[in-house]
N, C-alpha and C positions, 0 to 999 in steps of 0.2 A: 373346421369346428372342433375336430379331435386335437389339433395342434394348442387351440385358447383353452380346452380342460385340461388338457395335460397340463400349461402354462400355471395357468387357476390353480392344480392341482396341487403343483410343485412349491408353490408360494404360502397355500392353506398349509400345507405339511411344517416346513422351516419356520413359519408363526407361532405354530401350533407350539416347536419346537422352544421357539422365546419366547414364547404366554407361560412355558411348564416351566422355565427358569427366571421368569422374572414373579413366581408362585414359590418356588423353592428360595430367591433373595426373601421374601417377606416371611416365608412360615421361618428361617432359621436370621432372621434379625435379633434376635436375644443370644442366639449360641455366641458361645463363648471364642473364640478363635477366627469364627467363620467370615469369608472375606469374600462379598460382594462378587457375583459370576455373571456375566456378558458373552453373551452368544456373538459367532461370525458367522454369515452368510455368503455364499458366495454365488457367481453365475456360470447355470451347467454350460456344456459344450455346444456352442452353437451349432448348427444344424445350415448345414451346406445348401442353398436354392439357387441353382444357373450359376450365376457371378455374384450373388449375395451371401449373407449369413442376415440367420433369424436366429433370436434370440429363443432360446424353449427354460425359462424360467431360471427358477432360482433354487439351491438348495441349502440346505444348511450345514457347516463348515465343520466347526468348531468351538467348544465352551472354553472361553477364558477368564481368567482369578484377574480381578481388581489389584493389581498388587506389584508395589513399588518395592523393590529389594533395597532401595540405598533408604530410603523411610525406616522398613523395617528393621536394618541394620544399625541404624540409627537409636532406635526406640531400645534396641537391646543391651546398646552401650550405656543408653542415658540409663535404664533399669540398671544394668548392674553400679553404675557409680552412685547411685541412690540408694540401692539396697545395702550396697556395699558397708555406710556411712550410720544406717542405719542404729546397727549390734554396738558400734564406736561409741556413737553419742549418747547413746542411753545408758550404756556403762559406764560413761564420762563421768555423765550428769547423777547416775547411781553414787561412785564414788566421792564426788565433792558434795553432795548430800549427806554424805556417810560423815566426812571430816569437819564437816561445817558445823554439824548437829553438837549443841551446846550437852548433850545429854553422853555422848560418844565419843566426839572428837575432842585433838588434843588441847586447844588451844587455851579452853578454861582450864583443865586439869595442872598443864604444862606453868599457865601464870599460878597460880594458888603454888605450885611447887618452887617457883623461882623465890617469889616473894616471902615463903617462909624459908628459904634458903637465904634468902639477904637478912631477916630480921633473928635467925640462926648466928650465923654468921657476925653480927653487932652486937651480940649476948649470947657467948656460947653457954653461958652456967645458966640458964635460964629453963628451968624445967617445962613450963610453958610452950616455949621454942620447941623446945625439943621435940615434945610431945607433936607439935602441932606439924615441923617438919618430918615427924615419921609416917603421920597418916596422911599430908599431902603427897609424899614417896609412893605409899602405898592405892594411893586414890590414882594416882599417874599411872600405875603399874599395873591396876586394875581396865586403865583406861586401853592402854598398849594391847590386854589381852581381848578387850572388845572388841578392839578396831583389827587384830588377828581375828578371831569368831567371823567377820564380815568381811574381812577379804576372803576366806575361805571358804564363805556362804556365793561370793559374787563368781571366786575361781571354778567352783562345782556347777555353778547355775552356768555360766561359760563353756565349761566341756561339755555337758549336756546340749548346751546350746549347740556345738561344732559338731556333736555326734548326732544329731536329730539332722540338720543339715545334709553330713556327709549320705545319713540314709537315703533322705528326699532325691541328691543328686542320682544317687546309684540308683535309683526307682525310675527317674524320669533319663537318666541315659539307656538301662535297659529297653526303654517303651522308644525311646527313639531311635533303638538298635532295629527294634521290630518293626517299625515305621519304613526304616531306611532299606532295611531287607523286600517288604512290599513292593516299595517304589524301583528297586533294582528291577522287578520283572518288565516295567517297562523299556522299552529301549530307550524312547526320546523323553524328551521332558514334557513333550506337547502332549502326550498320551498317556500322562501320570496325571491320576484324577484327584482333580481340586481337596474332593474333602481330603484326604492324604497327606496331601500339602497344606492343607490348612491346621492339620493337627501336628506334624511336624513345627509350624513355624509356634504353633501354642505352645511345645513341649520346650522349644529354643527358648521362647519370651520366658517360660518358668525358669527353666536354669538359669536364666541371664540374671535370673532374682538371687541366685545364692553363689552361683561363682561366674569371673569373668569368662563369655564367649566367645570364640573366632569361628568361625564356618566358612566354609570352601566347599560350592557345589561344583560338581562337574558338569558340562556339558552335555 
């Protein structure tokens, strides 16, 4: 009878143990990085009778992370080539906004100057001409200093941009300096606790957002 409570016992405990982790998947389903944990069980040592063995229960093993390295590895490439492409296109599309814009760009300025350079040119003594070629010269010249004004506006909004960045990285390598210091006091990796690993692999996915990542764990 002691033999079936202990059994009983041993099985109530390891449940217990994956009722409290399938309690902690649901309360941290919104967190942000957290990756799904799954309990092992395993069966204790059986217990020697005559020429038999009897089974004396079950205990519980180990908590393990849901988690696919070549996925994850994966998801950080596609982030950074996405994020990558991002700063590109938008300054793309900034700039051919910029030269397109009938009010900025050259293209009207540029025709009004050709055009009274040709009707210049067919009547130089034409005071008309004249007049009308110096202030399309100068309507052009006005234009050239605009469209400097705005690259200089896009160059500054750019360095800003590279320097807000380089901070972020230097923020989120420091925390995964300290991350990776924690997880050294483990010896194996089997004994290096989930959430740890879970905020590591969050602080990877971040940077994979502003510069390309390669990672090499060890064993």
């Amino acid at each position: 009878m002691s033999d079936l409570l202990s059994i009983g016992s041993s099985g109530v405990s390891a449940y217990q143990r994956a009722l409290a982790t399938v309690s902690n998947n649901i309360a941290n389903v919104s967190t942000d990085g957290y990756t799904r944990q799954d309990i092992s069980l395993a069966s204790n040592q059986p217990q020697q009778l005559g020429n038999s063995y009897l089974g004396t229960g079950a205990r519980f093993d180990s908590v393990q992370r849901q988690y696919d390295a070549f996925v994850e590895s994966n998801l950080r490439n596609s982030n950074s080539d996405l994020e990558s492409q991002k700063p590109l296109l938008s300054y793309v599309n900034r700039l051919i906004d910029v030269m397109g814009d009938e009010s900025i760009g050259l293209t009207t300025a540029m025709n009004r100057f050709f055009e009274s350079s040709r009707d210049l040119a067919s009547d130089p003594a034409s005071v008309v001409s004249r007049s009308t070629f110096l202030r399309d010269a100068e309507g052009m010249a006005a234009r050239f200093q605009q469209l400097a004004g705005q690259f200089k506006l896009l160059d500054n909004e750019t360095r800003q941009s590279v320097e807000t960045d380089v901070g972020q990285v230097n923020a989120l390598t420091s925390q995964l300096a300290l991350i990776n210091k924690q997880l050294t006091k483990h010896t194996t990796v089997a004994s290096q606790p989930s959430e740890l690993l879970d905020q590591r692999d969050l602080l990877l996915r971040k940077l994979s957002g502003l510069v390309e990542v390669k990672t090499e764990f060890e064993p």
